[in-house]
ZADO-1210 file (C-alpha; in nm, 4 decimals, padded with zeros to 6 digits):
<atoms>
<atom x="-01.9390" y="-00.6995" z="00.4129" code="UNK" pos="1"/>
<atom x="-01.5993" y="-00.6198" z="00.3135" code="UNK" pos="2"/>
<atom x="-01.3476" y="-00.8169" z="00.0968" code="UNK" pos="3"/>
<atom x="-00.9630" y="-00.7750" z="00.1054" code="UNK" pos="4"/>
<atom x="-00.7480" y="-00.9155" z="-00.1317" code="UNK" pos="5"/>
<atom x="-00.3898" y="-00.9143" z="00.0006" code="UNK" pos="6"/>
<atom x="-00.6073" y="-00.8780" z="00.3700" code="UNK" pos="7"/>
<atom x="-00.2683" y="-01.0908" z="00.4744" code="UNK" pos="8"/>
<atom x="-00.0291" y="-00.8833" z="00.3651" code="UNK" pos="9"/>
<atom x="00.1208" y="-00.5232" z="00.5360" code="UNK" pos="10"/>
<atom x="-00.1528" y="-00.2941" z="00.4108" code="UNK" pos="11"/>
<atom x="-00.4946" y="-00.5379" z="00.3957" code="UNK" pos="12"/>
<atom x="-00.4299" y="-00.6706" z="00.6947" code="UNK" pos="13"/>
<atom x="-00.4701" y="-00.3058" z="00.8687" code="UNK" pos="14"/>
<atom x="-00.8078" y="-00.2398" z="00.5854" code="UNK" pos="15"/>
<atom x="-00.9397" y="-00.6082" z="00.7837" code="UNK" pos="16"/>
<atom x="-00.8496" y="-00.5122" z="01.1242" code="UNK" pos="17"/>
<atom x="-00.9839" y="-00.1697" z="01.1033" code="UNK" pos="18"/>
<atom x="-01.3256" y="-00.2645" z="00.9561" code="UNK" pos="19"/>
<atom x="-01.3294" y="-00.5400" z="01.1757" code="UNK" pos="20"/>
<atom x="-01.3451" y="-00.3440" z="01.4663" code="UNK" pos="21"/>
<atom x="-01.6174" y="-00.1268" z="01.3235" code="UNK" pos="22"/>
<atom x="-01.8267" y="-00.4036" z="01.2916" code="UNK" pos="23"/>
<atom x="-01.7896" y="-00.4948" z="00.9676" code="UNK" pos="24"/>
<atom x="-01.8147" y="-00.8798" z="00.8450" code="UNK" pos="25"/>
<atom x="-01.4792" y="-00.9097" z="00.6828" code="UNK" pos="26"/>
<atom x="-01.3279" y="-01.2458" z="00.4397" code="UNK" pos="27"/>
<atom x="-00.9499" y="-01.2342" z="00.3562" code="UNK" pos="28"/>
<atom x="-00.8113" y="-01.3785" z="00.0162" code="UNK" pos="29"/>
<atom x="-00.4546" y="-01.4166" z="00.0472" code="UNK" pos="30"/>
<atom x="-00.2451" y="-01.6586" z="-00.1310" code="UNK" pos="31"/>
<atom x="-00.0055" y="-01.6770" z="00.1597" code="UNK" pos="32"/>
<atom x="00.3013" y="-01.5935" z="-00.1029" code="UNK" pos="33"/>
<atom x="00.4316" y="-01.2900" z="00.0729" code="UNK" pos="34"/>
<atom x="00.1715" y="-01.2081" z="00.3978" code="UNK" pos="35"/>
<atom x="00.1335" y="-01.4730" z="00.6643" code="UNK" pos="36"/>
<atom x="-00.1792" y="-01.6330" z="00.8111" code="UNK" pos="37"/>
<atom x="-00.0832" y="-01.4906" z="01.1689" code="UNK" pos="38"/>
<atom x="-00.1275" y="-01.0975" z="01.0101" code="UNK" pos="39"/>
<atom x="-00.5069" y="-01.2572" z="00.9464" code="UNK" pos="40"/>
<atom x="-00.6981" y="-01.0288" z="01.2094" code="UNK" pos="41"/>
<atom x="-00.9094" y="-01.2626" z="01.4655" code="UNK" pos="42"/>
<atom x="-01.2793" y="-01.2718" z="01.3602" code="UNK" pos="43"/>
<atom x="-01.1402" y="-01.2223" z="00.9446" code="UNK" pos="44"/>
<atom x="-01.2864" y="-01.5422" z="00.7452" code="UNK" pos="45"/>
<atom x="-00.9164" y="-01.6600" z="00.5539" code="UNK" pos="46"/>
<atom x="-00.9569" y="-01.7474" z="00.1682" code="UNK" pos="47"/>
<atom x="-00.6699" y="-01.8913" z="00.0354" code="UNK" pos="48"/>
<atom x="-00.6716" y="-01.8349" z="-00.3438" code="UNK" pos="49"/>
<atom x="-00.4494" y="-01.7063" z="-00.5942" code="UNK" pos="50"/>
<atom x="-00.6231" y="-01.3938" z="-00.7631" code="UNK" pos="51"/>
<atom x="-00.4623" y="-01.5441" z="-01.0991" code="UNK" pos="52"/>
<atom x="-00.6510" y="-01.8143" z="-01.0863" code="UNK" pos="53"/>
<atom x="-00.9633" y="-01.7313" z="-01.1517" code="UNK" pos="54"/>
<atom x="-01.1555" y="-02.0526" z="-01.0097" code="UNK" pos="55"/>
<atom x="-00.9993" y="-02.0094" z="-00.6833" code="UNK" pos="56"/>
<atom x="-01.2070" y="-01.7003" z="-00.6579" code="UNK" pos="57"/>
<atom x="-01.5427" y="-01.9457" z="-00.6118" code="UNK" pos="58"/>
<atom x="-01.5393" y="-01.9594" z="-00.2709" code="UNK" pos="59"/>
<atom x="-01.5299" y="-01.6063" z="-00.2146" code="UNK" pos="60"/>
<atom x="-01.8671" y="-01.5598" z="-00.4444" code="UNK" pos="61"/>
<atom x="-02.0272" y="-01.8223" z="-00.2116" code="UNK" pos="62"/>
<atom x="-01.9672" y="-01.6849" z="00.0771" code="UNK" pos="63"/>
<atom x="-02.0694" y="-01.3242" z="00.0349" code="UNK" pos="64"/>
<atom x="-02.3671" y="-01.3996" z="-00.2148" code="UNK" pos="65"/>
<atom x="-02.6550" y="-01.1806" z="-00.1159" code="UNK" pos="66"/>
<atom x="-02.4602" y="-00.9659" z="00.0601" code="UNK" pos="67"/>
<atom x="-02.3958" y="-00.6229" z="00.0263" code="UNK" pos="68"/>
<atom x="-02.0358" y="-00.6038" z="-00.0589" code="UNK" pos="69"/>
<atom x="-01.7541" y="-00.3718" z="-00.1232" code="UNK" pos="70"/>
<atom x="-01.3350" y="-00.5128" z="-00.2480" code="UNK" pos="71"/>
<atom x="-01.0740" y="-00.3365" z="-00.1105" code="UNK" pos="72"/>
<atom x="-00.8128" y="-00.5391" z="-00.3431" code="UNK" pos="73"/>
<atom x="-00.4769" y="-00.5008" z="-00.2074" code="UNK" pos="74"/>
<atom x="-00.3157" y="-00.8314" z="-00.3639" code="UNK" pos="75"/>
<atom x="-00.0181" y="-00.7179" z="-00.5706" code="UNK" pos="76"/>
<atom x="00.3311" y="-00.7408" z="-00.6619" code="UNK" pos="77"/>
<atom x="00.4224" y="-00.4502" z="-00.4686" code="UNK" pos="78"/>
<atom x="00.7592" y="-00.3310" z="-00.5168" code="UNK" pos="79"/>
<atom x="00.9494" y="-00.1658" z="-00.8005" code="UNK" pos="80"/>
<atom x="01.2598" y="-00.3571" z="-00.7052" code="UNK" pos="81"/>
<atom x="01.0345" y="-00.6877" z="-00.7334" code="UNK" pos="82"/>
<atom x="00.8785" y="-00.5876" z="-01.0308" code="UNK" pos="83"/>
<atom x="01.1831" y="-00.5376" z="-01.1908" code="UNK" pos="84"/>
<atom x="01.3247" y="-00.8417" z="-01.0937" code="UNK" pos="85"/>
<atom x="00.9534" y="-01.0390" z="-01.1644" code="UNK" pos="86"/>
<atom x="00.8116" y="-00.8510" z="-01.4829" code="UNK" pos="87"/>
<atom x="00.6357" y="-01.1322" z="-01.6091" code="UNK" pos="88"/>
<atom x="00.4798" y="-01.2285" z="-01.2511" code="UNK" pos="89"/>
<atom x="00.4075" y="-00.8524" z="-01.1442" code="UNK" pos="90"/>
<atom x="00.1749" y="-00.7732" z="-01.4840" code="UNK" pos="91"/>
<atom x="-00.0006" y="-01.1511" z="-01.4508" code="UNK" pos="92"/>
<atom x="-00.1043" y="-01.0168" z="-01.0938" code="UNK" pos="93"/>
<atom x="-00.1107" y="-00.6444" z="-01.0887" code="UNK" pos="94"/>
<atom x="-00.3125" y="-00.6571" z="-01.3848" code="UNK" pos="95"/>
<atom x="-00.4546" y="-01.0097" z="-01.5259" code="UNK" pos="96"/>
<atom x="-00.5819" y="-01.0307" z="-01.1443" code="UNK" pos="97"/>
<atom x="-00.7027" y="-00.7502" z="-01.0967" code="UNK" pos="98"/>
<atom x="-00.9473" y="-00.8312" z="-01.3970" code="UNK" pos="99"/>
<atom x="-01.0229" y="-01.1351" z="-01.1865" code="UNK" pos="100"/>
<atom x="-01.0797" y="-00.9542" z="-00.9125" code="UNK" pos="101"/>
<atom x="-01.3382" y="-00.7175" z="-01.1078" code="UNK" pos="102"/>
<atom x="-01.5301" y="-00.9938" z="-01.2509" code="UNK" pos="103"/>
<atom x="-01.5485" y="-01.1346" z="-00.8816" code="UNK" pos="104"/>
<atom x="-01.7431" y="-00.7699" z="-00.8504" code="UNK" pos="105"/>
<atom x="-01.9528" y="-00.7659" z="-01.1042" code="UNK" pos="106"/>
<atom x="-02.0794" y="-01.1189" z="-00.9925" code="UNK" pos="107"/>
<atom x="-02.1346" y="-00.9788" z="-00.6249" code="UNK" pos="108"/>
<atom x="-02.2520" y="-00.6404" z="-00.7570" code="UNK" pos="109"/>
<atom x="-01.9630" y="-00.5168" z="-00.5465" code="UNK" pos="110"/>
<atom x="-01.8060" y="-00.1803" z="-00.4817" code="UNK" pos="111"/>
<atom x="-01.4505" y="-00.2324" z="-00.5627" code="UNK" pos="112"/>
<atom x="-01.1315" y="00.0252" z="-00.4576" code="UNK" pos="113"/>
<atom x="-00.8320" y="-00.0754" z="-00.6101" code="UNK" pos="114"/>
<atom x="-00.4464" y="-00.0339" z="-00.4065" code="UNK" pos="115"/>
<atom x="-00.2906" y="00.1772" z="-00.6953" code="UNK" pos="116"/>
<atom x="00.0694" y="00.3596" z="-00.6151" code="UNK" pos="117"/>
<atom x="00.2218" y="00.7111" z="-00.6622" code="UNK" pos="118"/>
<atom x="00.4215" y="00.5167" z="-00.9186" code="UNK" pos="119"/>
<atom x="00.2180" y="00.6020" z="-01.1733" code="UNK" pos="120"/>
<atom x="00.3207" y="00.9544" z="-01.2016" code="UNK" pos="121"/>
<atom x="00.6817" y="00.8867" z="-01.2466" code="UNK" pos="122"/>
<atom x="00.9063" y="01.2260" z="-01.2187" code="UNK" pos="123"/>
<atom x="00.6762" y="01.4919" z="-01.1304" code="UNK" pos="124"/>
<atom x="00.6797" y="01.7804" z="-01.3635" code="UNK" pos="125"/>
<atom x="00.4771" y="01.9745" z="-01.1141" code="UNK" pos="126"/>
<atom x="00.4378" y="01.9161" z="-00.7384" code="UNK" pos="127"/>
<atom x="00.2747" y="01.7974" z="-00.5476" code="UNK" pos="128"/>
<atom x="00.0908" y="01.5689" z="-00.7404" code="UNK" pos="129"/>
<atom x="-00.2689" y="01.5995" z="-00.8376" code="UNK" pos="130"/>
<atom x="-00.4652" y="01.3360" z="-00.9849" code="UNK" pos="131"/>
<atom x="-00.4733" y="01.4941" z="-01.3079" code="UNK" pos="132"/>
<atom x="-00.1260" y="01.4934" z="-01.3251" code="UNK" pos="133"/>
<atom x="00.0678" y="01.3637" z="-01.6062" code="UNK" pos="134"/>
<atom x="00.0883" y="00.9690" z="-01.5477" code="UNK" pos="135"/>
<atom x="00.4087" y="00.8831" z="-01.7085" code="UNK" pos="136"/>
<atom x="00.6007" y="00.5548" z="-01.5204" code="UNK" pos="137"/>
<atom x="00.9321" y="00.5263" z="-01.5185" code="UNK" pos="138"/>
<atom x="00.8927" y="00.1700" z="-01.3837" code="UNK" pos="139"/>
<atom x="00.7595" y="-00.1316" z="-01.4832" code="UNK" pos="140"/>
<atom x="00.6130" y="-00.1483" z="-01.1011" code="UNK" pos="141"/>
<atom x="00.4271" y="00.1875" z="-01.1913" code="UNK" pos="142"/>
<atom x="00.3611" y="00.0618" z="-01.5624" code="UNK" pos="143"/>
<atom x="00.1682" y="-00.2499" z="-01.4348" code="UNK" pos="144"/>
<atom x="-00.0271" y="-00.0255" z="-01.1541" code="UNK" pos="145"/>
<atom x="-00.1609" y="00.2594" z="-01.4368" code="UNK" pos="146"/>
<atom x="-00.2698" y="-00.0276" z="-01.6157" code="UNK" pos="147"/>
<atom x="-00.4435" y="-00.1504" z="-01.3738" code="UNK" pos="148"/>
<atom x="-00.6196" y="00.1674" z="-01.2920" code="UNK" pos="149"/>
<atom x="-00.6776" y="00.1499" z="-01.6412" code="UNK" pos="150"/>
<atom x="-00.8377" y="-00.1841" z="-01.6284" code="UNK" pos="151"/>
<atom x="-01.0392" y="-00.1153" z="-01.3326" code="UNK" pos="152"/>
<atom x="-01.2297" y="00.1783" z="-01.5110" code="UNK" pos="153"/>
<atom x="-01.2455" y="00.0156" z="-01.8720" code="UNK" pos="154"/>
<atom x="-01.4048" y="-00.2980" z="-01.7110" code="UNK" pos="155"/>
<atom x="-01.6440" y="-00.0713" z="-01.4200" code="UNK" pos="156"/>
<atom x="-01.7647" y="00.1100" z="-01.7176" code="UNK" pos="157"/>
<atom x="-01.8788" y="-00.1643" z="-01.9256" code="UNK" pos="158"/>
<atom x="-02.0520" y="-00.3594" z="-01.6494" code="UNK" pos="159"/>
<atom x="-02.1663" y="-00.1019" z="-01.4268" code="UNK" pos="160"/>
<atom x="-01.9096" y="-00.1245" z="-01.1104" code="UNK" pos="161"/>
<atom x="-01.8896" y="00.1752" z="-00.8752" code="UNK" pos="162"/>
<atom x="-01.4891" y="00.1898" z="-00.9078" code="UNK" pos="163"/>
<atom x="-01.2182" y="00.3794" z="-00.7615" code="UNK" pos="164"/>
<atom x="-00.8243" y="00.3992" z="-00.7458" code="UNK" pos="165"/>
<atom x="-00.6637" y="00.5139" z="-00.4168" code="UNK" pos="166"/>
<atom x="-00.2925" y="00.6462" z="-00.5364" code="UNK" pos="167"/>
<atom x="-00.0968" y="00.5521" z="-00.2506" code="UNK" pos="168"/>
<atom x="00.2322" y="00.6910" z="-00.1298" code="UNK" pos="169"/>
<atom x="00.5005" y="00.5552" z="00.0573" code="UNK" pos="170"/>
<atom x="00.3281" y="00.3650" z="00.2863" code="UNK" pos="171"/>
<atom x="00.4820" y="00.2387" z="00.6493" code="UNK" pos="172"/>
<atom x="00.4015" y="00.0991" z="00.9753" code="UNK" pos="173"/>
<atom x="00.3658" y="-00.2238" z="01.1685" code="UNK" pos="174"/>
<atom x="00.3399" y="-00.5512" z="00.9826" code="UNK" pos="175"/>
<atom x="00.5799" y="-00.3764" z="00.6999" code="UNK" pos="176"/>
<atom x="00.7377" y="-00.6335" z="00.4806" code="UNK" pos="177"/>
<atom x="01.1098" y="-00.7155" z="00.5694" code="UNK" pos="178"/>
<atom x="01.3521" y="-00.8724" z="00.2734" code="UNK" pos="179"/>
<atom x="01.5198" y="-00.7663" z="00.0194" code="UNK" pos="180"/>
<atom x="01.2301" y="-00.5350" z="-00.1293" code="UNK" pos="181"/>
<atom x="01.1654" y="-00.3612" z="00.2245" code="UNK" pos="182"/>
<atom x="01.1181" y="-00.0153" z="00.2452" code="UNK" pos="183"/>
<atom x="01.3602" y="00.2957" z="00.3350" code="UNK" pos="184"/>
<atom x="01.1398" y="00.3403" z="00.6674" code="UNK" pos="185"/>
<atom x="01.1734" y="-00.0154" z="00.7683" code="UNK" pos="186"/>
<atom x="01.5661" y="-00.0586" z="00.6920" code="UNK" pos="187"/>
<atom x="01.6853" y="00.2652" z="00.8959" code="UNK" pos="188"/>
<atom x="01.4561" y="00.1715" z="01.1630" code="UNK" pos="189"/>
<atom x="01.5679" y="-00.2021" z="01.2066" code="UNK" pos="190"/>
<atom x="01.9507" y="-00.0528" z="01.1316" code="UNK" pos="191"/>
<atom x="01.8778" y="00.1570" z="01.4532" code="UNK" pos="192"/>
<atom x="01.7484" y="-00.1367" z="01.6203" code="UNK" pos="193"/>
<atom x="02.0823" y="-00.3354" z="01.5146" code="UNK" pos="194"/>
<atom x="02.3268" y="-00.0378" z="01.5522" code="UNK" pos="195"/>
<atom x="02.3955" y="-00.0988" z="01.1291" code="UNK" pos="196"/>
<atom x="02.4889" y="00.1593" z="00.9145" code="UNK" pos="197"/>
<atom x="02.1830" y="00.1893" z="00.6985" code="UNK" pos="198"/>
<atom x="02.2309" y="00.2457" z="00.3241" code="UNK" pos="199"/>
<atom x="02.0938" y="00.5624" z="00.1672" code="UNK" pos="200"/>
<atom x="02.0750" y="00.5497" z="-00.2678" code="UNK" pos="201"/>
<atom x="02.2241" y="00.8172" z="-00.4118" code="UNK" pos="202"/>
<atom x="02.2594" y="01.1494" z="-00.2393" code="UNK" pos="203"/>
<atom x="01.9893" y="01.1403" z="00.0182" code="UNK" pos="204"/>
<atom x="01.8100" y="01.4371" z="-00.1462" code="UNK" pos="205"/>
<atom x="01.5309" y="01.2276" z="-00.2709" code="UNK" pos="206"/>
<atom x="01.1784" y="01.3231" z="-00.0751" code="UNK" pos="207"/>
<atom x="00.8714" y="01.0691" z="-00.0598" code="UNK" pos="208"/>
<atom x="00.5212" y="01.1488" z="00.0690" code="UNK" pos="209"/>
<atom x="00.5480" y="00.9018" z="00.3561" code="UNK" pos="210"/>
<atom x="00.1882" y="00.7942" z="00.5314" code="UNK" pos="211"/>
<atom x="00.0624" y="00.5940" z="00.8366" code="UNK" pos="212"/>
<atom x="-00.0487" y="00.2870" z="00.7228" code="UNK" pos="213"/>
<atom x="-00.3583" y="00.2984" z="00.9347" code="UNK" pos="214"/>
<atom x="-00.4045" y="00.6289" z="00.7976" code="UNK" pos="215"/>
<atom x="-00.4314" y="00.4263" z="00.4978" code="UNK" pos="216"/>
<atom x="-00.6650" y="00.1729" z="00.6273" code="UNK" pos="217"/>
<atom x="-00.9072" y="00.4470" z="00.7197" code="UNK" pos="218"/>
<atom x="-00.9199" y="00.5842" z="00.3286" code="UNK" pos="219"/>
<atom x="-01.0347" y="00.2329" z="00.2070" code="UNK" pos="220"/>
<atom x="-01.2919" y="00.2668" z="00.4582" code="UNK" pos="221"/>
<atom x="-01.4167" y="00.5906" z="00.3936" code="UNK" pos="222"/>
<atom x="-01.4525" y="00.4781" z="-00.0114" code="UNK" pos="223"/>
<atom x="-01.6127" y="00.1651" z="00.0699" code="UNK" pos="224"/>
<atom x="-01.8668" y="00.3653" z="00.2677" code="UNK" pos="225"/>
<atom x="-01.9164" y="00.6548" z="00.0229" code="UNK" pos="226"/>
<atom x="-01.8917" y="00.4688" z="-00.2615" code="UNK" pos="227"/>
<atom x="-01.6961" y="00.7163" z="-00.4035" code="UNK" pos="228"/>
<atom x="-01.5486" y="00.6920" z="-00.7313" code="UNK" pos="229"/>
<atom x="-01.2800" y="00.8212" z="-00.9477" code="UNK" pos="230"/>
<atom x="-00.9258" y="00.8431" z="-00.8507" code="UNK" pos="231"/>
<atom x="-00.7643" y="00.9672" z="-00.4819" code="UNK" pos="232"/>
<atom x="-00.4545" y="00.9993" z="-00.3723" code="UNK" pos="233"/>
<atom x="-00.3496" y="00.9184" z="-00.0379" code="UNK" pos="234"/>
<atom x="-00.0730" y="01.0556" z="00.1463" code="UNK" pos="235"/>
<atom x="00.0070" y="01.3637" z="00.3968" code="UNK" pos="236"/>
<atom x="00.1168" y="01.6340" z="00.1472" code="UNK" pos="237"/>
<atom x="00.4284" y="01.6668" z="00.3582" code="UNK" pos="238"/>
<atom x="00.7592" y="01.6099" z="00.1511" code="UNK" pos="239"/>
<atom x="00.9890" y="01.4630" z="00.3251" code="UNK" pos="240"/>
<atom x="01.4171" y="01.3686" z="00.1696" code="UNK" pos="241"/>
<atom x="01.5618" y="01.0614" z="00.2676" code="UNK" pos="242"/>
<atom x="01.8641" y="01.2482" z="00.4906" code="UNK" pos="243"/>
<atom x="01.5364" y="01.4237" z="00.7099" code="UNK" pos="244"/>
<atom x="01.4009" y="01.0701" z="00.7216" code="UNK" pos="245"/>
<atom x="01.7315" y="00.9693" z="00.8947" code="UNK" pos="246"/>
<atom x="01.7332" y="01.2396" z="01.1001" code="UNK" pos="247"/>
<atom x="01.4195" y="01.1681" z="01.2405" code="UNK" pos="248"/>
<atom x="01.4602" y="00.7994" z="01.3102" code="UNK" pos="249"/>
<atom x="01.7657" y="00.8628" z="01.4939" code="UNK" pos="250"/>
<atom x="01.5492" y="01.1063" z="01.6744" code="UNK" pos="251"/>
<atom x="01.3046" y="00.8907" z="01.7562" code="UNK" pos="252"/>
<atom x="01.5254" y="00.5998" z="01.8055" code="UNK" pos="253"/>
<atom x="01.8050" y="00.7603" z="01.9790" code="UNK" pos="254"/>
<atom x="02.0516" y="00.6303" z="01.7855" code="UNK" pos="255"/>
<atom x="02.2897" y="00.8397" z="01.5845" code="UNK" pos="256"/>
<atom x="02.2840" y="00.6672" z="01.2439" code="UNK" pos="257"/>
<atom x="02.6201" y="00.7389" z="01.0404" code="UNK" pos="258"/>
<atom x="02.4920" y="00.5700" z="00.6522" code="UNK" pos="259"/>
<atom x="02.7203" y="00.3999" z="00.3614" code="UNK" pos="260"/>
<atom x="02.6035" y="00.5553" z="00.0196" code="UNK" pos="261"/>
<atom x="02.5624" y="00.3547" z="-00.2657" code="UNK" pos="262"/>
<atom x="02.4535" y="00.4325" z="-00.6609" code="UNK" pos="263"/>
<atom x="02.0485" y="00.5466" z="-00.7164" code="UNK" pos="264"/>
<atom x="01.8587" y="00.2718" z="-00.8125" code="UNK" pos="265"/>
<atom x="01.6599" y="00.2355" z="-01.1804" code="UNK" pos="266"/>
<atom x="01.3254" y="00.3319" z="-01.1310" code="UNK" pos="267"/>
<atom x="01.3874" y="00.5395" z="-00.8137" code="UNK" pos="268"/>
<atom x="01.2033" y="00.9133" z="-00.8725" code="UNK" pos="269"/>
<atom x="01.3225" y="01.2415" z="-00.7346" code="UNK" pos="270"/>
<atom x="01.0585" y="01.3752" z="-00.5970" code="UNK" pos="271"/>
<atom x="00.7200" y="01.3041" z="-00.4608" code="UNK" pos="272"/>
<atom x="00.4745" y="01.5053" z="-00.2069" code="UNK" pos="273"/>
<atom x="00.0639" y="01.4316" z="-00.2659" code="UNK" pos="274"/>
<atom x="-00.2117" y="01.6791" z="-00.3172" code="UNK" pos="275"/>
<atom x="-00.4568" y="01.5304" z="-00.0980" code="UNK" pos="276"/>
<atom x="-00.7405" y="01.7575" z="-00.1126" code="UNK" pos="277"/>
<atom x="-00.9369" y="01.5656" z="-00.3168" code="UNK" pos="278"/>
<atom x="-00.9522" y="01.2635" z="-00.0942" code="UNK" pos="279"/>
<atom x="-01.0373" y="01.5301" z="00.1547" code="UNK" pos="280"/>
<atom x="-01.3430" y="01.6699" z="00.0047" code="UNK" pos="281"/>
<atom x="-01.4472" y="01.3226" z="-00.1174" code="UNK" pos="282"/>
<atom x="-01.3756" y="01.0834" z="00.1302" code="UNK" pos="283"/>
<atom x="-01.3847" y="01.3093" z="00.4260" code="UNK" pos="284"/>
<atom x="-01.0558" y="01.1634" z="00.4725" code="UNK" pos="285"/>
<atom x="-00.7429" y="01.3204" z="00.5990" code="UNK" pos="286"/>
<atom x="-00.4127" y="01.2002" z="00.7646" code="UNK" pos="287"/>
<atom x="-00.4310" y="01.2046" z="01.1497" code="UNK" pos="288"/>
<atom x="-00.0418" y="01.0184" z="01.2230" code="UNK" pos="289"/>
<atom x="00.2504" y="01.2849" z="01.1997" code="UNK" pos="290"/>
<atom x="00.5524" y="01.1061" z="01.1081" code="UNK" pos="291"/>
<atom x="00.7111" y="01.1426" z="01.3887" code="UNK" pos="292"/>
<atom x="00.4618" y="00.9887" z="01.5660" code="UNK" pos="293"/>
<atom x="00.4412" y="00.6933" z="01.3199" code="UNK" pos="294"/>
<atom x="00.7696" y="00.6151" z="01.2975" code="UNK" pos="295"/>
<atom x="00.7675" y="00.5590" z="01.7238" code="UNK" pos="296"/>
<atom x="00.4798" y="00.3398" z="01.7008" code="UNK" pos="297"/>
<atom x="00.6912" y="00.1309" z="01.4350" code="UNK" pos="298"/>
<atom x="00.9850" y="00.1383" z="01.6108" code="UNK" pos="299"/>
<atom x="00.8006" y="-00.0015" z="01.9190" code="UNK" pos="300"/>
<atom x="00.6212" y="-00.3034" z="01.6954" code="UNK" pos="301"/>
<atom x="00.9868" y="-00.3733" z="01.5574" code="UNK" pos="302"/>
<atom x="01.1102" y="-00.4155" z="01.9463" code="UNK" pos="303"/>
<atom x="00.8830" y="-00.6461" z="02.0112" code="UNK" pos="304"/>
<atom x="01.0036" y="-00.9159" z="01.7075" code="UNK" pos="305"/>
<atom x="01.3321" y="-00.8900" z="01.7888" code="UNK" pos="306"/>
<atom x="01.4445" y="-00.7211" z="02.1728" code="UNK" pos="307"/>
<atom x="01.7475" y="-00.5994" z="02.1630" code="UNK" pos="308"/>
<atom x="02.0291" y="-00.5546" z="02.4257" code="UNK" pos="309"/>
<atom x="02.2791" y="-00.4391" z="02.2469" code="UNK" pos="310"/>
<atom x="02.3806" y="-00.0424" z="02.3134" code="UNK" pos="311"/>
<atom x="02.4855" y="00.1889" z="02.0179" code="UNK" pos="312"/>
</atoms>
């Protein structure tokens, strides 16, 4: 039986569907704050509970007791520019609740894999990224994810929890999270979609690891079935700037996108590409979505919310 915090949210809803369709009995804790009931795959059992709130968590012990169980815990403040904008409200859940989600696993006797972030590394002083890189955040995003790794190993340790962190990248695909904290893939795709003139921080030279997010799905998977521990991260190991990212959505898209420039942001990194090879030989996991092909099967979900007629 798998467990997904955040299971309605961008990311855990894809974990749920996935081991859904693999047979797997699956229960969803969302609080509903920032994922929506209708990303809840059919056949998922919906708790609503705030992983802050310890008590809420009940429900979830009563209905998996006995059971052999693994957490995929997803539920997070999950955005730099949010975190920045929410300190207070991104450490109570990135970290306080991920406690609470741990002692939810040492009740169950539960394999738990925590959603950690490439954030942790900050600016790379050596690429691509291993996991025994230097961890040094440059945001409070990344601050409140290390320390969650952090407390997810202090706390395994002491009670005897098979534990591990997957690192991820820059995660996209359907079900990504529109707003004011939505990602670079999502804005240049729904800018082609509009005919906008998407906005690119700084100089466009910046690169990001991006992966599929059911790419993503499938590495929860393959730790919750290996009980693997340690640390992974998950990406492609394909560096990719912000100006190639354009180019490639306009590809895809066939719109020419002209952008507006505006300042960096705080917090923003240079550069970021994954070593993945550990994930590999671990997890028997790999990437299988190029990003090409990714970013068509997005653009399709994104025509389907909102058709448009308009021609660019």
């Amino acid at each position: 039986m798998l467990a997904v915090t955040g299971g309605a949210g961008f990311i855990g809803s894809h974990v749920a569907e996935l081991a859904l369709s693999r047979g797997e009995r699956v229960i969803v804790v969302d609080d509903l704050s920032s994922g929506g009931p209708t990303n809840v795959p059919r056949g998922a059992q919906l708790v609503v509970a705030d992983i802050t709130r310890p008590e809420q968590l009940n429900r979830v012990l009563e209905l998996a007791r006995g059971e052999e169980v693994a957490i995929a815990h997803l539920a997070a403040v999950a955005s730099v520019v949010e975190a920045s904008r929410f300190p207070a409200r991104a450490l109570e859940v990135n970290v306080v609740g991920t406690a609470n989600v741990l002692e939810l696993a040492r009740r169950l006797d539960a394999y738990f894999a925590l959603a950690s972030s490439a954030a942790v590394y900050g600016e790379p002083s050596e690429l691509p990224l291993k996991e025994s890189s230097p961890t040094r955040p440059i945001s409070l995003y990344g601050v409140s994810k290390l320390a969650a790794e952090h407390v997810t190993f202090s706390l395994a340790a002491e009670h005897g929890i098979r534990a591990s962190a997957l690192r991820l990248f820059n995660v996209y695909g359907p079900r990504m999270k529109p707003g004011p904290y939505a990602s670079v893939v999502y804005n240049f795709l729904t800018a082609a979609l509009r005919c906008e003139a998407p906005v690119i921080y700084g100089d466009g030279s910046a690169t990001r690891d991006f992966v599929f997010v059911v790419d993503v799905a499938e590495a929860f998977l393959r730790a919750a079935e290996r009980r693997a521990t340690g640390v992974f991260n998950v990406g492609t190991g394909r560096e990719t700037s912000v100006t190639e990212l354009l180019d490639l959505v306009s590809r895809v898209t066939g719109v020419r996108l002209e952008p507006r420039r505006a300042p960096p942001r705080p917090g923003d990194i240079g550069r970021s590409v994954a070593d993945v090879r550990l994930a590999r030989e671990a997890l028997g996991w790999s990437p299988s979505v190029s990003l090409e092909e990714g970013l068509r099967r997005t653009y399709e979900w994104l025509r389907t919310l909102t058709p448009s007629t308009r021609t660019c």
